[in-house]
CHARMM-style PDB file with segment names, atoms N, HN, CA, C and O in Angstrom:
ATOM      1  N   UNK     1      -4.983 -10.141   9.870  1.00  0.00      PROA
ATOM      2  CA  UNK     1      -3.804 -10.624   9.183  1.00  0.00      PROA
ATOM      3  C   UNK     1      -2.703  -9.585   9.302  1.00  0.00      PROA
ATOM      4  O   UNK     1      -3.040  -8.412   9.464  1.00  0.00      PROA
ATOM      5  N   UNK     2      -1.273  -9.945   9.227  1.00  0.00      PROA
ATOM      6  HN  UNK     2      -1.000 -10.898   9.095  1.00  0.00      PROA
ATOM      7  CA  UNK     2       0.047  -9.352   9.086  1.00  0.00      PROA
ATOM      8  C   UNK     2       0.320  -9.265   7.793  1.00  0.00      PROA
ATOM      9  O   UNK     2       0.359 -10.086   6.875  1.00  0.00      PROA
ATOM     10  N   UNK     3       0.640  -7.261   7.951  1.00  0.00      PROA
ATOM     11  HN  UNK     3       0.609  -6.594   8.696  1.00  0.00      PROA
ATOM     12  CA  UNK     3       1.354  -7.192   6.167  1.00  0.00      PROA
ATOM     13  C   UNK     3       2.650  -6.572   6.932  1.00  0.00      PROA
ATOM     14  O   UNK     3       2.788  -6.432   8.147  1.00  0.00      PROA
ATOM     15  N   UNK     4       3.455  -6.279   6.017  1.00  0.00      PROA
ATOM     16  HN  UNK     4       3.343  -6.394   5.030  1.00  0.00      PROA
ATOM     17  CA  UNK     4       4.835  -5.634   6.008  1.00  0.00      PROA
ATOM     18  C   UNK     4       4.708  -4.751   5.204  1.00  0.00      PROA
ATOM     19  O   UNK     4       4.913  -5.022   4.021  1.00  0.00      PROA
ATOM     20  N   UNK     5       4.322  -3.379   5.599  1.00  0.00      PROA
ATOM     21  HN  UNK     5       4.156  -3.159   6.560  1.00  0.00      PROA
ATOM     22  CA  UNK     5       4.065  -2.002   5.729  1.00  0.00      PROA
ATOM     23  C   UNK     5       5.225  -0.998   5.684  1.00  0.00      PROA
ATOM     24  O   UNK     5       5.489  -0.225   6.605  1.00  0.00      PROA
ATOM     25  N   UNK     6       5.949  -1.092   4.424  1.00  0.00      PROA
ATOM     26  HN  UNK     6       5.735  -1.719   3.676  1.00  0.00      PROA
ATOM     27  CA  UNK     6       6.841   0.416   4.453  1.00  0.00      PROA
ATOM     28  C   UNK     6       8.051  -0.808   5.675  1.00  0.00      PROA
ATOM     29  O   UNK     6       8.686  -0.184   6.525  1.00  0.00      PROA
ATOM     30  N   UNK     7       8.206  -2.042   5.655  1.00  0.00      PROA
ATOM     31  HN  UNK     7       7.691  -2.549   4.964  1.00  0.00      PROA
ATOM     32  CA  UNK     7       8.990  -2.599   6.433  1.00  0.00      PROA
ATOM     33  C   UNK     7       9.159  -3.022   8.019  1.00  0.00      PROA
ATOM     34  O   UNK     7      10.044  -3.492   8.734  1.00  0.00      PROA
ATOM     35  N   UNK     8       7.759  -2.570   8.155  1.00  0.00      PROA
ATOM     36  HN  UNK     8       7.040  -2.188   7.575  1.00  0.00      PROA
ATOM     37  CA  UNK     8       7.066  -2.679   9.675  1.00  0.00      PROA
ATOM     38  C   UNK     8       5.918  -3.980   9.509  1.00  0.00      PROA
ATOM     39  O   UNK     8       5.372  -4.055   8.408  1.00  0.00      PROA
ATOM     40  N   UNK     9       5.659  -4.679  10.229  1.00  0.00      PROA
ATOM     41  HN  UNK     9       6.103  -4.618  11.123  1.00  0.00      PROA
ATOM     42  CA  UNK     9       4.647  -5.877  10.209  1.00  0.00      PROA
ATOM     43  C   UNK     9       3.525  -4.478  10.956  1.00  0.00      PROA
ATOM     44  O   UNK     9       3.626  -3.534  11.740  1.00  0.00      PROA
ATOM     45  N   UNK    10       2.642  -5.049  10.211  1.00  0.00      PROA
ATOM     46  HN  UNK    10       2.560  -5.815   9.574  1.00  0.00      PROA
ATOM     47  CA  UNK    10       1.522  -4.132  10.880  1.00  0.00      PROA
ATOM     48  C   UNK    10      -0.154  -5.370  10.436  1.00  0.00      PROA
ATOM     49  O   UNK    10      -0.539  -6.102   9.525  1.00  0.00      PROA
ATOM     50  N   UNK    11      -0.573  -4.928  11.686  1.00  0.00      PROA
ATOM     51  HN  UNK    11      -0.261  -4.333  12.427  1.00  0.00      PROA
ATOM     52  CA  UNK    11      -2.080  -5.529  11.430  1.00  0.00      PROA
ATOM     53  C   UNK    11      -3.232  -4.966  10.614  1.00  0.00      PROA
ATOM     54  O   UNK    11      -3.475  -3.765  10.728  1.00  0.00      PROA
ATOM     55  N   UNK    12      -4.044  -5.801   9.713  1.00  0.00      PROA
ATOM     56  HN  UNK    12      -3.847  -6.777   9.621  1.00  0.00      PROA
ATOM     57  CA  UNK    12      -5.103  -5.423   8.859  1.00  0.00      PROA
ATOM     58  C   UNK    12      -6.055  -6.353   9.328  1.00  0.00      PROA
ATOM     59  O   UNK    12      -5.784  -7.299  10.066  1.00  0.00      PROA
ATOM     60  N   UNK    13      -7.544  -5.981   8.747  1.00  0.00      PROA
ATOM     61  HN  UNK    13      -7.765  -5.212   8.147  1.00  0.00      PROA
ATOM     62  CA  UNK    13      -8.287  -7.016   8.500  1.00  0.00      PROA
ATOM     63  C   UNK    13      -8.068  -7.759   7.471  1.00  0.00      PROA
ATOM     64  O   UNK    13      -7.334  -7.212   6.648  1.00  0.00      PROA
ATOM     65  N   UNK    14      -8.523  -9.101   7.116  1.00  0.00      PROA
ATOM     66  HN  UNK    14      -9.119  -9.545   7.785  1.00  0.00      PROA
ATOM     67  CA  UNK    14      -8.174 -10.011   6.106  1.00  0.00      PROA
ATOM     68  C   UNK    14      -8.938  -9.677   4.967  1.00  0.00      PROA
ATOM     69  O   UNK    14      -8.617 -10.231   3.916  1.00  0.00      PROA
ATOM     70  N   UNK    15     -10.066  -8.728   4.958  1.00  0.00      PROA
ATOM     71  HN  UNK    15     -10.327  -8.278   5.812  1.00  0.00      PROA
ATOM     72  CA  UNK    15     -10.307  -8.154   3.476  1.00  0.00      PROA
ATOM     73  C   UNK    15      -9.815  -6.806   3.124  1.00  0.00      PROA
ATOM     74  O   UNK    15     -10.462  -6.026   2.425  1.00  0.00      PROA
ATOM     75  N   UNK    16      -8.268  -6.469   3.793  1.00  0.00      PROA
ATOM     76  HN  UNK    16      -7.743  -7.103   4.361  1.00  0.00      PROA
ATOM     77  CA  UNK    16      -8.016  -5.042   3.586  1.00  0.00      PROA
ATOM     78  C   UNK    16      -7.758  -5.224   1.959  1.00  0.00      PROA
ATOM     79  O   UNK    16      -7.731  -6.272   1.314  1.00  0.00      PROA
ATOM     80  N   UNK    17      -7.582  -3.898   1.521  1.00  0.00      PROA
ATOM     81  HN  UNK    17      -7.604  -3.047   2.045  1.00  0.00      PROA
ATOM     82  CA  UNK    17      -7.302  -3.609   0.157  1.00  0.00      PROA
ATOM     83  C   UNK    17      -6.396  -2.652  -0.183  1.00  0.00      PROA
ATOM     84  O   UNK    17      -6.113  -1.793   0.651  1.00  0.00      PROA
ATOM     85  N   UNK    18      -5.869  -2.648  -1.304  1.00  0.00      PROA
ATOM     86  HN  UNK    18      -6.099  -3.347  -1.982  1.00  0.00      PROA
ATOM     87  CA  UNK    18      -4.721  -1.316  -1.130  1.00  0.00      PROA
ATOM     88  C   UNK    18      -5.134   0.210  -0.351  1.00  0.00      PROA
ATOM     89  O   UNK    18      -4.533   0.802   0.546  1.00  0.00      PROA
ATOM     90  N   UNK    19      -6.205   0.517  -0.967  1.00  0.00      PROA
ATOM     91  HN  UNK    19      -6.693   0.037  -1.696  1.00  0.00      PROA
ATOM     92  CA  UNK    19      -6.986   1.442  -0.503  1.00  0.00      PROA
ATOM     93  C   UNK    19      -6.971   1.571   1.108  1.00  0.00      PROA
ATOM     94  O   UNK    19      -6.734   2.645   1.660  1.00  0.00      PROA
ATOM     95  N   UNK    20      -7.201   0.575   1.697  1.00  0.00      PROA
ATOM     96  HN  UNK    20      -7.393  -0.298   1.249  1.00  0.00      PROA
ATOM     97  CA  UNK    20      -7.836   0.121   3.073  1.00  0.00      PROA
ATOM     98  C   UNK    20      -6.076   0.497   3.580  1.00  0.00      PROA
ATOM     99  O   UNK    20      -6.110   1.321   4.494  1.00  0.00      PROA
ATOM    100  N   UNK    21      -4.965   0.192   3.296  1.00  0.00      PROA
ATOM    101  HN  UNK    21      -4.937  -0.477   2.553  1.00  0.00      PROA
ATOM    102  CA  UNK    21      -3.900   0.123   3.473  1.00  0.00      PROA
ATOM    103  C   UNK    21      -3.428   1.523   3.522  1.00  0.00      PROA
ATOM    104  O   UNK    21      -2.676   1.710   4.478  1.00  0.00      PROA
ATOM    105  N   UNK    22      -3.593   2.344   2.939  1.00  0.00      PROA
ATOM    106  HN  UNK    22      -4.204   2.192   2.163  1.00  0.00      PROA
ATOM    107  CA  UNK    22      -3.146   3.742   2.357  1.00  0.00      PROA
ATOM    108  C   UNK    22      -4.154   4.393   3.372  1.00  0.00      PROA
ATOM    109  O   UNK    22      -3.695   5.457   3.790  1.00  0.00      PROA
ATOM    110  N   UNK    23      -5.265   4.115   3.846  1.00  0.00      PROA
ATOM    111  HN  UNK    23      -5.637   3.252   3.507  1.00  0.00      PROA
ATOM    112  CA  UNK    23      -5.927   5.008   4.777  1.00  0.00      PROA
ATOM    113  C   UNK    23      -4.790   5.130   6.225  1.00  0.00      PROA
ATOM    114  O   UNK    23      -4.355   6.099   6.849  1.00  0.00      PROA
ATOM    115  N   UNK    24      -4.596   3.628   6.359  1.00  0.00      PROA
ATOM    116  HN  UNK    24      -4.950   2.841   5.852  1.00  0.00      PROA
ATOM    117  CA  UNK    24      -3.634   3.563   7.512  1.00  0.00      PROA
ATOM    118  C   UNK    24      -2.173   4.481   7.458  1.00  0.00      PROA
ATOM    119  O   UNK    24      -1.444   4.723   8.420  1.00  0.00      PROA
ATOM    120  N   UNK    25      -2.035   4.791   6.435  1.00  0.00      PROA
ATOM    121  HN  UNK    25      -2.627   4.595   5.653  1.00  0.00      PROA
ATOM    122  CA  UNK    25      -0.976   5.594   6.222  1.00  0.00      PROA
ATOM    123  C   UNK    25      -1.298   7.805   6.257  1.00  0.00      PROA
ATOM    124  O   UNK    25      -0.694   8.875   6.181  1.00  0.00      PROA
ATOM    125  N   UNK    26      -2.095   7.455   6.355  1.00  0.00      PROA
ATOM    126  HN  UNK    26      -2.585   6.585   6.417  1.00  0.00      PROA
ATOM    127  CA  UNK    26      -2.637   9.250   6.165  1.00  0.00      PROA
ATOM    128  C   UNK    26      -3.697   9.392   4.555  1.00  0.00      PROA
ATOM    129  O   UNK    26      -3.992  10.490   4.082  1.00  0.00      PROA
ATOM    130  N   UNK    27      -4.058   8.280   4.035  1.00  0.00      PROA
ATOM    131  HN  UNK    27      -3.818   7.388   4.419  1.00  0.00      PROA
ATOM    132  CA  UNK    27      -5.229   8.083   2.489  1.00  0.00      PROA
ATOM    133  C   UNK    27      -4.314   8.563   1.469  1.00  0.00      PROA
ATOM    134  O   UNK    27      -3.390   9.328   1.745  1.00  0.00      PROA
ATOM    135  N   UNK    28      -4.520   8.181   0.430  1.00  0.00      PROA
ATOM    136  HN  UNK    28      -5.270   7.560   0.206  1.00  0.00      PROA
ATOM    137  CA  UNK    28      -4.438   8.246  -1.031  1.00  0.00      PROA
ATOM    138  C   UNK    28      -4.072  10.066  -0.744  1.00  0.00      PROA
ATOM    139  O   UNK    28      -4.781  10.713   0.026  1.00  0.00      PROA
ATOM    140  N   UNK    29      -2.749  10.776  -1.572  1.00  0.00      PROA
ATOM    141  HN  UNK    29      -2.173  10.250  -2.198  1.00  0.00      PROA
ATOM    142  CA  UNK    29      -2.646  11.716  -1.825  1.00  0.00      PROA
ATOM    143  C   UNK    29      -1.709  11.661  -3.273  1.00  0.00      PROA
ATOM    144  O   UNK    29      -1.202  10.688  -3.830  1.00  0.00      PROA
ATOM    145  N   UNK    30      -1.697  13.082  -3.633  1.00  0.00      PROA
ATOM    146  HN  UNK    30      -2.110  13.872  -3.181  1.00  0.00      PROA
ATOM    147  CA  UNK    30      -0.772  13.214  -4.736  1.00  0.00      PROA
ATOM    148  C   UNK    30       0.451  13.054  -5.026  1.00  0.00      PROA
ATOM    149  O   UNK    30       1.035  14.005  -4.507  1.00  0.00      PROA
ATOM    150  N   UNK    31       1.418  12.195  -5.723  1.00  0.00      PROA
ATOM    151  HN  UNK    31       0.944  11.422  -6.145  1.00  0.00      PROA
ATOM    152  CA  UNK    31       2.842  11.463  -5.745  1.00  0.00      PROA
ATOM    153  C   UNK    31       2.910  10.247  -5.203  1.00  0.00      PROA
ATOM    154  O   UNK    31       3.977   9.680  -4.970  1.00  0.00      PROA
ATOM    155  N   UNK    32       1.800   9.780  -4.973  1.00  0.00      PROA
ATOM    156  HN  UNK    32       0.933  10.241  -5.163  1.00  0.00      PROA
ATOM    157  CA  UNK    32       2.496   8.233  -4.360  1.00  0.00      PROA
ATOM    158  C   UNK    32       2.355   7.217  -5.288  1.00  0.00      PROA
ATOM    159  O   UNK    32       1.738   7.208  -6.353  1.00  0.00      PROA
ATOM    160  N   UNK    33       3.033   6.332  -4.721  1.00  0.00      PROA
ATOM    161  HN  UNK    33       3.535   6.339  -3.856  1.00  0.00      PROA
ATOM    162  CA  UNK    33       2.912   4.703  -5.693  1.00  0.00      PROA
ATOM    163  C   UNK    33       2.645   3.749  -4.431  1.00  0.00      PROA
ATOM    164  O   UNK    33       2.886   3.840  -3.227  1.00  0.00      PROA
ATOM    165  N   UNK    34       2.015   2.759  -5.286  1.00  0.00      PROA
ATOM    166  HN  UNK    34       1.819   2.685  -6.264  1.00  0.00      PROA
ATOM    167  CA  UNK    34       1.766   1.656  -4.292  1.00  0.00      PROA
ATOM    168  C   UNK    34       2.271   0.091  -4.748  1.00  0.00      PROA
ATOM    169  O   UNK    34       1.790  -0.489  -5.721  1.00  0.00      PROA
ATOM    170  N   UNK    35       3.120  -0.374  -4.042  1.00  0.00      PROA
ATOM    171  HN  UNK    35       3.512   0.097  -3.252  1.00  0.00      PROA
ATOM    172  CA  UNK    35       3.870  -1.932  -4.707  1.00  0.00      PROA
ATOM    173  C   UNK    35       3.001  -3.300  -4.113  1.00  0.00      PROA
ATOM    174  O   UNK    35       2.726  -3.276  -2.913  1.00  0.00      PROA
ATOM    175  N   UNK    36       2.834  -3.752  -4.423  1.00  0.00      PROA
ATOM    176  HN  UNK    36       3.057  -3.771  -5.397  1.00  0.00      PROA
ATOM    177  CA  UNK    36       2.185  -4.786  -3.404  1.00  0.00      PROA
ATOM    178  C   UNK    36       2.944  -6.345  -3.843  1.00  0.00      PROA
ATOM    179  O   UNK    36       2.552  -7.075  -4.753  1.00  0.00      PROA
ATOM    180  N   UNK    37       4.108  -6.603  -2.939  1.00  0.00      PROA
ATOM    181  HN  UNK    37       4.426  -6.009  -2.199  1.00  0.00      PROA
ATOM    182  CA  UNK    37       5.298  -7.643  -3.382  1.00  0.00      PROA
ATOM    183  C   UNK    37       5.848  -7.490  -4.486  1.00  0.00      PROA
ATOM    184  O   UNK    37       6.046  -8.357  -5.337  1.00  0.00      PROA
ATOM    185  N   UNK    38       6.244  -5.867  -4.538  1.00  0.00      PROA
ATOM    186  HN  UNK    38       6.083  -5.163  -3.847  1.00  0.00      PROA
ATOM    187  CA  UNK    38       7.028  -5.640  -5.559  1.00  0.00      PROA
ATOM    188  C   UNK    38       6.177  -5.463  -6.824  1.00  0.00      PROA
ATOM    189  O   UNK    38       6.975  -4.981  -7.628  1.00  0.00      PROA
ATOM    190  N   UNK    39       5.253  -5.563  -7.302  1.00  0.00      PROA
ATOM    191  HN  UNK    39       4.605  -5.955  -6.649  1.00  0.00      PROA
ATOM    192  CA  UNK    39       4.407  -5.285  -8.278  1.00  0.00      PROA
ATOM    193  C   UNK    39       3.689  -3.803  -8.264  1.00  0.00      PROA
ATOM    194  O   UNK    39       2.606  -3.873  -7.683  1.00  0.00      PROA
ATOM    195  N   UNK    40       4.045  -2.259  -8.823  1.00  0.00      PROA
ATOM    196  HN  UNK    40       4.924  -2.202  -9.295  1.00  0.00      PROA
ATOM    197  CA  UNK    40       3.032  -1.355  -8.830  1.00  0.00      PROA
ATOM    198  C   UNK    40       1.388  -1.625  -9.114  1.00  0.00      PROA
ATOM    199  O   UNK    40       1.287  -2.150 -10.223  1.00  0.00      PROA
ATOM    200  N   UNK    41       0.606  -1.516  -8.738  1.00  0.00      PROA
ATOM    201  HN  UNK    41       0.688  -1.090  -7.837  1.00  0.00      PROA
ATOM    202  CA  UNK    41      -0.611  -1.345  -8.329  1.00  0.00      PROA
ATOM    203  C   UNK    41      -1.235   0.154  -8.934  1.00  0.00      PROA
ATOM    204  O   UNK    41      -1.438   1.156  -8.249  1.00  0.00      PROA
ATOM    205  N   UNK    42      -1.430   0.039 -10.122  1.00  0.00      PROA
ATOM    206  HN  UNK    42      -1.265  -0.776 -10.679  1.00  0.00      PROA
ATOM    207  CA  UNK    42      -2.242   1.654 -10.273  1.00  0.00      PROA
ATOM    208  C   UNK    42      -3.565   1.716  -9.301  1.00  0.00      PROA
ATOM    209  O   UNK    42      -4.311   1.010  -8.623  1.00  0.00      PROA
ATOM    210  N   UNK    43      -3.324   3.058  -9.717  1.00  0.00      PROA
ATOM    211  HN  UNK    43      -2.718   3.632 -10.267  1.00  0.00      PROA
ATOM    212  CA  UNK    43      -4.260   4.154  -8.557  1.00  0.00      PROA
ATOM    213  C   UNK    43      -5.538   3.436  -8.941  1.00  0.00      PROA
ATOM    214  O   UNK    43      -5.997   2.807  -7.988  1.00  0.00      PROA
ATOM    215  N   UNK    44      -6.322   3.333 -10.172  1.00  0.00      PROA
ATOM    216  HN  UNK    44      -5.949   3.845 -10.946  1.00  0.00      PROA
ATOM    217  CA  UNK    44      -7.528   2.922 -10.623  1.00  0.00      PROA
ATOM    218  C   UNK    44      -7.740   1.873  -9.926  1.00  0.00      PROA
ATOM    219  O   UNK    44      -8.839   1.807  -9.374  1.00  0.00      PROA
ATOM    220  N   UNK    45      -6.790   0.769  -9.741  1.00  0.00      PROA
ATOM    221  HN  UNK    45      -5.898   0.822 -10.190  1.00  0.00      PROA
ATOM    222  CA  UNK    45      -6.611   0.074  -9.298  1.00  0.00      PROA
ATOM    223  C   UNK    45      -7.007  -0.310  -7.357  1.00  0.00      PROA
ATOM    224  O   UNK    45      -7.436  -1.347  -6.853  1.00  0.00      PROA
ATOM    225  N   UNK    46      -6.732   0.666  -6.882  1.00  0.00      PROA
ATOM    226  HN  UNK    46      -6.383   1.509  -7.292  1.00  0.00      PROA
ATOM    227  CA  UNK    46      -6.214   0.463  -5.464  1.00  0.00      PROA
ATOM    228  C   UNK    46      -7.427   0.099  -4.854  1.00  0.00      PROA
ATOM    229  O   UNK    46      -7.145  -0.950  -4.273  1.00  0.00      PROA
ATOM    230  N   UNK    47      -8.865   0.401  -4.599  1.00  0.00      PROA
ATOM    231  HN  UNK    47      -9.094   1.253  -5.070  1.00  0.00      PROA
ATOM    232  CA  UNK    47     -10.110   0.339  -4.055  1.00  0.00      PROA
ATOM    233  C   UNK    47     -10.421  -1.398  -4.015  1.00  0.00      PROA
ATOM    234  O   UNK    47     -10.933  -1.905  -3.017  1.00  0.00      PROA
ATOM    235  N   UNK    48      -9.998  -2.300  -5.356  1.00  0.00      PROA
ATOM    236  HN  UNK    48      -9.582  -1.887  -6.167  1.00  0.00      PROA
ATOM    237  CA  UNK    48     -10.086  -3.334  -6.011  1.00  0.00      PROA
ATOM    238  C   UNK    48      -9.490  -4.148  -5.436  1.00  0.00      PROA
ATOM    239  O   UNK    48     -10.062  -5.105  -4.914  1.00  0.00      PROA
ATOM    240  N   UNK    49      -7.758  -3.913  -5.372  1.00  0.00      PROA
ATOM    241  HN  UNK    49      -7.292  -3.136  -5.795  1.00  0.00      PROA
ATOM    242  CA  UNK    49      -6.720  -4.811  -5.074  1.00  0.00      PROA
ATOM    243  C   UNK    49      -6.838  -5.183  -3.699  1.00  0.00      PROA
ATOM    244  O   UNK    49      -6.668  -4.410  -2.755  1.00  0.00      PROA
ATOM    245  N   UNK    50      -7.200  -6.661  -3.601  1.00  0.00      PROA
ATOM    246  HN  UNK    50      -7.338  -7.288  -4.367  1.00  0.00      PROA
ATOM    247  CA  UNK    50      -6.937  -7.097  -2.031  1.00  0.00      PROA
ATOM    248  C   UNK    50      -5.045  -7.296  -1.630  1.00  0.00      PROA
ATOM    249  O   UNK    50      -4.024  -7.089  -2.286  1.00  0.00      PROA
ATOM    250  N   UNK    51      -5.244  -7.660  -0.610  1.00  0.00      PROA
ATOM    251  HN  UNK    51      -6.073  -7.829  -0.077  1.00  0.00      PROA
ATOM    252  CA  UNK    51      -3.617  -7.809  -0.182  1.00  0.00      PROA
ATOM    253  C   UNK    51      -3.640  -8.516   0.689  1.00  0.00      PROA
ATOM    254  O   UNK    51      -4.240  -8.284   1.739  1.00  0.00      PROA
ATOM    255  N   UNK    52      -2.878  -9.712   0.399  1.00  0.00      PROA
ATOM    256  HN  UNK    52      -2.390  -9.901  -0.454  1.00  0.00      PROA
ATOM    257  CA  UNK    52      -2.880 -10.644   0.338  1.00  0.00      PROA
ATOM    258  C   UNK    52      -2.195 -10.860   1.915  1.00  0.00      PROA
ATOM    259  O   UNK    52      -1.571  -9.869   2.295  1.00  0.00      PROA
ATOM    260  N   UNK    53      -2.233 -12.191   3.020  1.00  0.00      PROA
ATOM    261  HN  UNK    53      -2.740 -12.996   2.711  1.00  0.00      PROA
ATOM    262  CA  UNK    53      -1.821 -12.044   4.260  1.00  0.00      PROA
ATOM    263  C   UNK    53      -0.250 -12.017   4.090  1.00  0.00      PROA
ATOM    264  O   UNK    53       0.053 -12.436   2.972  1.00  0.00      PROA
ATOM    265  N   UNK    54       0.726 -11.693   4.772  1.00  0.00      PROA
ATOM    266  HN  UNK    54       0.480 -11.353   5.680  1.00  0.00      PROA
ATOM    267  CA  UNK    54       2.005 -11.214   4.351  1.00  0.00      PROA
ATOM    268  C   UNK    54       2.243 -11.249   3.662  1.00  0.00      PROA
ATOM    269  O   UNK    54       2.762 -12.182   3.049  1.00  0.00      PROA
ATOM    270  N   UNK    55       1.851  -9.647   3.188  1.00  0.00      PROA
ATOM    271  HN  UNK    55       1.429  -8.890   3.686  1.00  0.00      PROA
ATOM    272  CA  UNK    55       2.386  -9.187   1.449  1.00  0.00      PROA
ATOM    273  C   UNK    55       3.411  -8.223   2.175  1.00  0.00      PROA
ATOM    274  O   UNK    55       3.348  -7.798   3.328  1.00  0.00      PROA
ATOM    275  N   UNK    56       4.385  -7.982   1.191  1.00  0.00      PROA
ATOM    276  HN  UNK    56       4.436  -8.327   0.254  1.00  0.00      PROA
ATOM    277  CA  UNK    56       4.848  -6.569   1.698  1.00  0.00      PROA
ATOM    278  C   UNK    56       4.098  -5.635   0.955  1.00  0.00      PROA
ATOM    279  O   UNK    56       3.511  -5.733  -0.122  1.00  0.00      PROA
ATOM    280  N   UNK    57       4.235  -4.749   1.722  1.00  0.00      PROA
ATOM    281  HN  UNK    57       4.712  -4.670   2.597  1.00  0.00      PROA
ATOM    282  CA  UNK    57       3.134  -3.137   0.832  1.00  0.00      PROA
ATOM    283  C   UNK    57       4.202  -2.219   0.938  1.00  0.00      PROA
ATOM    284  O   UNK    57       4.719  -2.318   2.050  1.00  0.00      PROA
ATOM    285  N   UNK    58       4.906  -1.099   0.006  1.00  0.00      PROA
ATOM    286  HN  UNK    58       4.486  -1.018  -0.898  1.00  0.00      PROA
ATOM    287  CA  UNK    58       5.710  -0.178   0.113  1.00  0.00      PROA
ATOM    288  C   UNK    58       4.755   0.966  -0.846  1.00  0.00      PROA
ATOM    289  O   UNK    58       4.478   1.023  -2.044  1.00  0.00      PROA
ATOM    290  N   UNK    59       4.457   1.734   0.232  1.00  0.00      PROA
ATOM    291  HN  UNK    59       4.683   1.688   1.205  1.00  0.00      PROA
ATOM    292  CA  UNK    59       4.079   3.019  -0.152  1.00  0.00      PROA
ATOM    293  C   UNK    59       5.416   4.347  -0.393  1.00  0.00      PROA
ATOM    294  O   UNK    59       6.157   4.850   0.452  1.00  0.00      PROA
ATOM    295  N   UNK    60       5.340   4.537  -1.496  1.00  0.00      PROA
ATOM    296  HN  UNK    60       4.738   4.129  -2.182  1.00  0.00      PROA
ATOM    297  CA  UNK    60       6.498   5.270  -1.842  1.00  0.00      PROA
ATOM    298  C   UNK    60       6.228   6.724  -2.642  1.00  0.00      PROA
ATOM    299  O   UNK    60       5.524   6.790  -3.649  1.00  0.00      PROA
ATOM    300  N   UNK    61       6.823   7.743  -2.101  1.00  0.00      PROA
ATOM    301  HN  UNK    61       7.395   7.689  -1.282  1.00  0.00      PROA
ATOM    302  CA  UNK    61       6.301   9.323  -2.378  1.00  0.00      PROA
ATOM    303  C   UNK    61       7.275   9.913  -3.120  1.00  0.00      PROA
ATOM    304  O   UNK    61       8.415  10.232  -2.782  1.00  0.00      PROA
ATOM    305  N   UNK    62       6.727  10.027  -4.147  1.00  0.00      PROA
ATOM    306  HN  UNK    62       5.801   9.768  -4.421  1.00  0.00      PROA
ATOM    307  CA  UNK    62       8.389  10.680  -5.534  1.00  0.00      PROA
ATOM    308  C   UNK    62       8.328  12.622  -5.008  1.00  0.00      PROA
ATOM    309  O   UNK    62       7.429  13.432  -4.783  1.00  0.00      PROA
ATOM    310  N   UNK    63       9.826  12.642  -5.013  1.00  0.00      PROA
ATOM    311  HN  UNK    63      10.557  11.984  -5.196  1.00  0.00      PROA
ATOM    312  CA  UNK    63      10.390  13.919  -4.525  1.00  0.00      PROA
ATOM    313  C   UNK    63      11.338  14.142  -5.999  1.00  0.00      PROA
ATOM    314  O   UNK    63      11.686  13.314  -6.840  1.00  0.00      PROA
ATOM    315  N   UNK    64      11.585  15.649  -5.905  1.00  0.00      PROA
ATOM    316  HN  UNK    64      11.303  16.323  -5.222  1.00  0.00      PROA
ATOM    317  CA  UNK    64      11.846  16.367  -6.808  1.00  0.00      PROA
ATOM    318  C   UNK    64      13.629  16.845  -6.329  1.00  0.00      PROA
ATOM    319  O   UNK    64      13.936  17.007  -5.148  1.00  0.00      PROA
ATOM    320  N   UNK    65      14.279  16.952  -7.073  1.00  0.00      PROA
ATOM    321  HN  UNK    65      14.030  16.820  -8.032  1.00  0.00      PROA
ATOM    322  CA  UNK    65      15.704  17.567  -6.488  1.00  0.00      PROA
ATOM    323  C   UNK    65      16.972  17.385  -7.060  1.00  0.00      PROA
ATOM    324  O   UNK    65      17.106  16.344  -7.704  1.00  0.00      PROA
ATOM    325  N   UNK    66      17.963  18.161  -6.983  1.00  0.00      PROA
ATOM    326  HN  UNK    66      17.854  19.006  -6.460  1.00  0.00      PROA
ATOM    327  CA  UNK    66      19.067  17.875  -7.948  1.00  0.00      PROA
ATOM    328  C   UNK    66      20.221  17.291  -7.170  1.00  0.00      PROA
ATOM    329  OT1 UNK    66      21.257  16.970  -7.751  1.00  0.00      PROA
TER     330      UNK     66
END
């Protein structure tokens, strides 16, 4: 299946999961969030959450700065 990945169509298997999603990105690290069609997704969460065939997924990394 096709998700929309950070705004890129990218291929998954059809039981990916947030988790499964975030590996494709470099895995789960410290500061990120995960949206899945605009909805945050906690971390507890991510192993659980399937994703759905074109979802958008925006993985997003909070930065610090004035």
């Amino acid at each position: 299946m096709e998700i929309k990945l950070n705004g890129e169509w990218t291929e998954f298997p059809d039981d990916a999961t947030v988790a499964d999603v975030l590996e494709h990105t470099g895995g789960p690290r410290p500061g990120i969030a995960v949206a899945v069609d605009g909805v945050v997704v906690r971390r507890a969460d991510w192993t659980a959450t399937p994703v759905p065939k074109g979802a958008g997924v925006d993985v997003l990394t909070a930065v610090q700065g004035g």
